[in-house]
C-alpha positions as CSV (number, residue, x, y, z in Angstrom):
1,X,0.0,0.0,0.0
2,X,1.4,3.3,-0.9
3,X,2.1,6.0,1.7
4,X,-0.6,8.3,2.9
5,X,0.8,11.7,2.3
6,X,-1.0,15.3,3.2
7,X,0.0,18.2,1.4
8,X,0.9,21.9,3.3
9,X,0.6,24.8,2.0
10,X,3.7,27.4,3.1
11,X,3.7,30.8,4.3
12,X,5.5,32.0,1.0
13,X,2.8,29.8,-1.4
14,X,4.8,27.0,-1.7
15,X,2.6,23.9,-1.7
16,X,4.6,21.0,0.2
17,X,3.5,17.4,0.5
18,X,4.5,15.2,4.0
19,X,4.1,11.5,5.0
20,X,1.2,11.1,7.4
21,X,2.7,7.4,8.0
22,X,5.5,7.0,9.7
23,X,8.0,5.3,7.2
24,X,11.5,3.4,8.4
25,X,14.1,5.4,7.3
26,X,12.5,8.5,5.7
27,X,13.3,10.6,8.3
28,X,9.4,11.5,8.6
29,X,6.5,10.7,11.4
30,X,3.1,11.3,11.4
31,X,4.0,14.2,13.0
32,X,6.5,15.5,10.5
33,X,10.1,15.1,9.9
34,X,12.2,13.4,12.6
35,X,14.1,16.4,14.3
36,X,17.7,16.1,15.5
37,X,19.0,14.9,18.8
38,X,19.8,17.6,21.0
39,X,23.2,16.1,21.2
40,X,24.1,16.2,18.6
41,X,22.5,19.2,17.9
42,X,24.8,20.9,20.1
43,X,27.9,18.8,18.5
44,X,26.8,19.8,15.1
45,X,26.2,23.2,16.1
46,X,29.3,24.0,17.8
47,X,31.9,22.3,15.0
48,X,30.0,24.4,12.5
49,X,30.9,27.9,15.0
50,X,34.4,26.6,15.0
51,X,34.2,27.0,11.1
52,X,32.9,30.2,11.2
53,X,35.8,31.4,13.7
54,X,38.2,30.4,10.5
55,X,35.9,31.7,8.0
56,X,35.4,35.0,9.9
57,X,39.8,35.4,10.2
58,X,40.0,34.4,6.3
59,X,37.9,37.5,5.8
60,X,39.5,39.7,7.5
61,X,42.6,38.3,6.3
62,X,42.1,38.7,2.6
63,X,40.3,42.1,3.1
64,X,36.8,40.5,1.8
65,X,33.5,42.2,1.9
66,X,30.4,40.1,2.6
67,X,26.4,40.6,2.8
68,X,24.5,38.5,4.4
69,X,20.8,39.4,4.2
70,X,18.0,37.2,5.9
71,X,14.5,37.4,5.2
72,X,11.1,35.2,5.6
73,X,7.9,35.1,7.1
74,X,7.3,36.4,10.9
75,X,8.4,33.6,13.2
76,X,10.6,32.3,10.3
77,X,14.0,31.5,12.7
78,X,15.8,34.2,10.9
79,X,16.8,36.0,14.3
80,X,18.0,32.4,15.8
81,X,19.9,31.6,12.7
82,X,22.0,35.0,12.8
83,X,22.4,34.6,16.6
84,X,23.9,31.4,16.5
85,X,26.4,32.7,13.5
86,X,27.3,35.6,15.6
87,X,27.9,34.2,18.8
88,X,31.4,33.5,18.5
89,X,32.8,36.1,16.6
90,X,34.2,39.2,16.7
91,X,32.1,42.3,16.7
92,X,35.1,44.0,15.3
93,X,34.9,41.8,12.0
94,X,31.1,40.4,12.2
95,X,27.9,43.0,12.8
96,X,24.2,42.4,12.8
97,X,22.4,45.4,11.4
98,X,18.6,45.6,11.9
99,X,17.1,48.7,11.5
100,X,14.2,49.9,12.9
101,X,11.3,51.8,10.9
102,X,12.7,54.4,8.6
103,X,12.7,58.6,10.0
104,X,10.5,61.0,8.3
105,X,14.2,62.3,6.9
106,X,15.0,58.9,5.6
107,X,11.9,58.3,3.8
108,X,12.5,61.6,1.9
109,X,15.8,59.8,0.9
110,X,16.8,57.6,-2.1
111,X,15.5,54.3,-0.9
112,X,18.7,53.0,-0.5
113,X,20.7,55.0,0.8
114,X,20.2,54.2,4.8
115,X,21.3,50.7,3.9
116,X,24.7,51.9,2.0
117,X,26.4,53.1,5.6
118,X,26.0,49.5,6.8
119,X,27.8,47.9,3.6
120,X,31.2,46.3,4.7
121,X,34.9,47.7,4.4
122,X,37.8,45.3,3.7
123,X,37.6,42.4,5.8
124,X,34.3,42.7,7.5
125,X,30.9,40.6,7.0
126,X,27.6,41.9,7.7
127,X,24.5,40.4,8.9
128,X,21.1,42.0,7.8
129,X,18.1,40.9,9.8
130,X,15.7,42.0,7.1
131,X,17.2,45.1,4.8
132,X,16.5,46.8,1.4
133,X,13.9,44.4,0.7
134,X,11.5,45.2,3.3
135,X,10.3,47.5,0.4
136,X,9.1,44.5,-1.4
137,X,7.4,42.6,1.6
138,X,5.7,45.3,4.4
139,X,6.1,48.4,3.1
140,X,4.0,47.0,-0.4
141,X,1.7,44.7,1.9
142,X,0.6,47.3,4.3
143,X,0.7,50.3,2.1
144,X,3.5,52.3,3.6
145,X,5.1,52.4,-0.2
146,X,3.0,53.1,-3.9
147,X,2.6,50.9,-6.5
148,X,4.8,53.3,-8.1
149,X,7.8,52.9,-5.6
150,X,7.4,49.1,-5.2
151,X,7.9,48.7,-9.1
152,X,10.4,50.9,-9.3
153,X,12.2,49.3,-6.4
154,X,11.5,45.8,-8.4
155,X,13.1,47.5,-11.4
156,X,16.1,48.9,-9.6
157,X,16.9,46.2,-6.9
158,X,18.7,44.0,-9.6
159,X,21.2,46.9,-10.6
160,X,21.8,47.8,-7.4
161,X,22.8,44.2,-6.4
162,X,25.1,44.0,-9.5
163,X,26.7,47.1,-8.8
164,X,27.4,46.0,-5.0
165,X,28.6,42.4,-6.8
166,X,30.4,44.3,-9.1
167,X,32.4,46.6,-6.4
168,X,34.0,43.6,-4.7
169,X,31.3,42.4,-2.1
170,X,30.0,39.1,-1.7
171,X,26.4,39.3,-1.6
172,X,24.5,36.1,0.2
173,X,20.1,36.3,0.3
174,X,18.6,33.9,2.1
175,X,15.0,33.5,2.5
176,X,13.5,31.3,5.7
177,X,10.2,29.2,4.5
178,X,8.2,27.9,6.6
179,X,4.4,26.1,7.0
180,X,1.0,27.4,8.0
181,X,1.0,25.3,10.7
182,X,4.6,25.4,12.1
183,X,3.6,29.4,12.1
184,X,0.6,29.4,13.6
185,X,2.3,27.2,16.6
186,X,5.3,29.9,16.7
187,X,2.6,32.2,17.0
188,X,0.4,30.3,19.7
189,X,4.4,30.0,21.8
190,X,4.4,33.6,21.4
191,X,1.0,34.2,23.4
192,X,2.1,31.9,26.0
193,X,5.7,32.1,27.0
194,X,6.5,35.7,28.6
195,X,9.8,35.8,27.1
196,X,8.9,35.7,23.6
197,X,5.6,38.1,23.6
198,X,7.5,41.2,23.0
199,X,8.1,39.5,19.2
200,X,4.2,39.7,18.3
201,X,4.0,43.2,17.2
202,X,0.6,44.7,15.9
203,X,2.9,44.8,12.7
204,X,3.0,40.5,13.0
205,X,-0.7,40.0,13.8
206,X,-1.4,41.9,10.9
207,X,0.7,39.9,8.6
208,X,-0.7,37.0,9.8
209,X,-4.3,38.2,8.8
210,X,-2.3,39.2,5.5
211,X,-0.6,36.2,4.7
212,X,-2.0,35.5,0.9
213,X,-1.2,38.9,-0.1
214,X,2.5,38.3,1.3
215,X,2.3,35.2,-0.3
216,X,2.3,37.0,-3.4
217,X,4.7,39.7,-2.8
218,X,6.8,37.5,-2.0
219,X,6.4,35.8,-5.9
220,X,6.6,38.8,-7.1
221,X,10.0,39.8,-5.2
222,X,11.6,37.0,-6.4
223,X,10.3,36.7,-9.9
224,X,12.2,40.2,-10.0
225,X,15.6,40.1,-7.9
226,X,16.8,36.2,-7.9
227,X,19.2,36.9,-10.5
228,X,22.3,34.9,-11.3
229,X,25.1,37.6,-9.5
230,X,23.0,37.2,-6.3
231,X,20.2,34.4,-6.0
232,X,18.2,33.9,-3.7
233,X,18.8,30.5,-1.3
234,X,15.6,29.2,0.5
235,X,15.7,28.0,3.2
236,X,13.5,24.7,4.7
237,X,12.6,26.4,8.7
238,X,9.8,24.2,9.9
239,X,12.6,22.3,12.0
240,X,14.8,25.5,14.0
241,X,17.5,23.6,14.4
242,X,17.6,22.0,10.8
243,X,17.7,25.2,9.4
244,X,20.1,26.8,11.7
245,X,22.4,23.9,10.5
246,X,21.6,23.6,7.1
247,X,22.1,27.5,6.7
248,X,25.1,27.4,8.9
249,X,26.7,24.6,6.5
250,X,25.8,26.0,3.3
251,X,27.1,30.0,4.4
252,X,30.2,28.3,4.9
253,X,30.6,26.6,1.6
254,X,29.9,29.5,-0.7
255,X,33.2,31.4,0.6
256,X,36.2,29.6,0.4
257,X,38.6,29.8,3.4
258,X,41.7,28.1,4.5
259,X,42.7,27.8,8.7
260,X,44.8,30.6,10.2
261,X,44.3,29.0,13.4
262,X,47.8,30.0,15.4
263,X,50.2,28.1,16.6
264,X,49.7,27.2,20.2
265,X,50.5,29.9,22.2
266,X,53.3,30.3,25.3
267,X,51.6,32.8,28.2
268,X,54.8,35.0,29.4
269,X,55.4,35.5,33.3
270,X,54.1,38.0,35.2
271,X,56.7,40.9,36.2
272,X,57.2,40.8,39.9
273,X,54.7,43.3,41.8
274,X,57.3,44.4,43.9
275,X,56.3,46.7,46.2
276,X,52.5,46.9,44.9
277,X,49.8,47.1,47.7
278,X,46.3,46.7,46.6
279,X,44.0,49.3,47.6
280,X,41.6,48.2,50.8
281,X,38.7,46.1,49.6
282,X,36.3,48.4,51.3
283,X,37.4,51.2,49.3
284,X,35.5,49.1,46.4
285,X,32.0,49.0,45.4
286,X,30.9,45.5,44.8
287,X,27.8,43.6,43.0
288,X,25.8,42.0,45.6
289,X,26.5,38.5,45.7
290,X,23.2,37.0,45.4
291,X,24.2,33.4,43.8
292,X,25.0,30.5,44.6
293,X,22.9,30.7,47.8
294,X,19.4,31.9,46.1
């Protein structure tokens, strides 16, 4: 007897099908696809960081220029993604931009040009949690551009992307897809958990009464800007940490790197403190030192 399957529609219009019967080694349940050990999760995860500690010192080695912009749905992963590429590096060579709403002086500007002070120097990567192409998504879905900007933006995108290509950066777009359902359970978390309610926004609620016309925008976007110099990569987020690993994995393959990892280091001696004397302890102000005994 064949497999039963039942087919979900995404967030971005993507139709996708799943196994409702649980199938030896398919990697699905009736539940859905067969998620990751948290073991090795965490193994996975962390060998992948090491990576991106030598990737991160190539860049700044060579002088390279990488863009990195994320983009998807509300409740997507996008923001745990970036965090877990970030958390090892150094600020000095690796920065998140994410910009909030745009000033009444910014919106007089050319559309771009909030986003150009953010672009890289030599030797630096940015991360951009949403950028330029909110224009294409919220600001067309809700109204806050015309239909007159958003084609023009669809019309000028392209060359703007090949001119940054073209200057020497290394443009990276990756968009995070994810289910009705998988949303709508991101969304119920939201509600519940007091820790994540400040990320439902009147903005998000919206969207999710919205999500057909994003649907479309979306089609639309990428219909217009997945060009060859700087394609868009989608990315499968129903599983959190799948996606944080497959992105993870596949950012690391599209810049080539070698290990600068030093040689193991000798600590040298401290120079004898003589006749130091500390200051009196008193003459400090301290934290109070609530743990261990809370």
């Amino acid at each position: 007897m064949g497999k039963s399957k039942k087919a979900r529609k995404g967030t971005d219009g993507t139709t996708r099908t799943k196994d409702t019967t649980a199938g030896k080694g398919n990697g699905e349940t009736a539940e859905g696809p067969k998620k990751i050990e948290n073991k090795r999760y965490e193994k996975e995860l962390f060998g992948l960081q090491v990576e991106l500690v030598k990737m991160v010192e190539w860049i700044k080695h060579e002088g390279l220029k990488v863009v990195v912009i994320f983009e998807g749905r509300d409740a997507a992963g996008k923001g745990g993604v970036i965090k877990r590429i970030n958390q090892h590096l150094s600020p000095r060579i690796c920065r998140v931009v994410a910009l909030p709403a745009p000033t009444e002086r910014e919106q007089t500007q050319w559309y771009f040009q909030r986003y150009v002070p953010h672009l890289p120097a030599a030797g630096e990567m940015v991360l951009f949690d949403r950028s330029w192409y909110n224009r294409a998504g919220v600001e067309r879905v809700m109204g806050f551009c015309t239909d007159g900007e958003h084609r023009e933006f669809l019309r000028t995108c392209p060359e703007f992307e090949r001119m940054l290509v073209r200057s020497g950066i290394k443009l990276i777009k990756y968009w995070f897809s994810v289910s009705d359902e998988e949303q709508e359970k991101r969304f119920q978390s939201r509600l519940t958990q007091s820790h994540k309610r400040w990320k439902l926004s009147p903005m998000d609620l919206e969207s999710r009464r919205r999500w057909v016309e994003y649907s479309k925008a979306k089609d639309d976007m990428f219909a217009h800007t997945d060009i060859k110099q700087a394609p868009w990569y989608v990315v499968d987020a129903d599983v959190k940490k799948h996606a944080r690993l497959n992105c993870i994995r596949h950012l690391l393959s599209m810049i080539p790197y070698e290990d600068l990892t030093p040689e193991p280091i000798s600590l040298p001696k401290r120079t004898d403190a003589g006749a130091y004397v500390r200051p009196p302890i008193t003459d400090q102000t301290f934290v109070p030192s609530v743990y261990p005994d809370a």
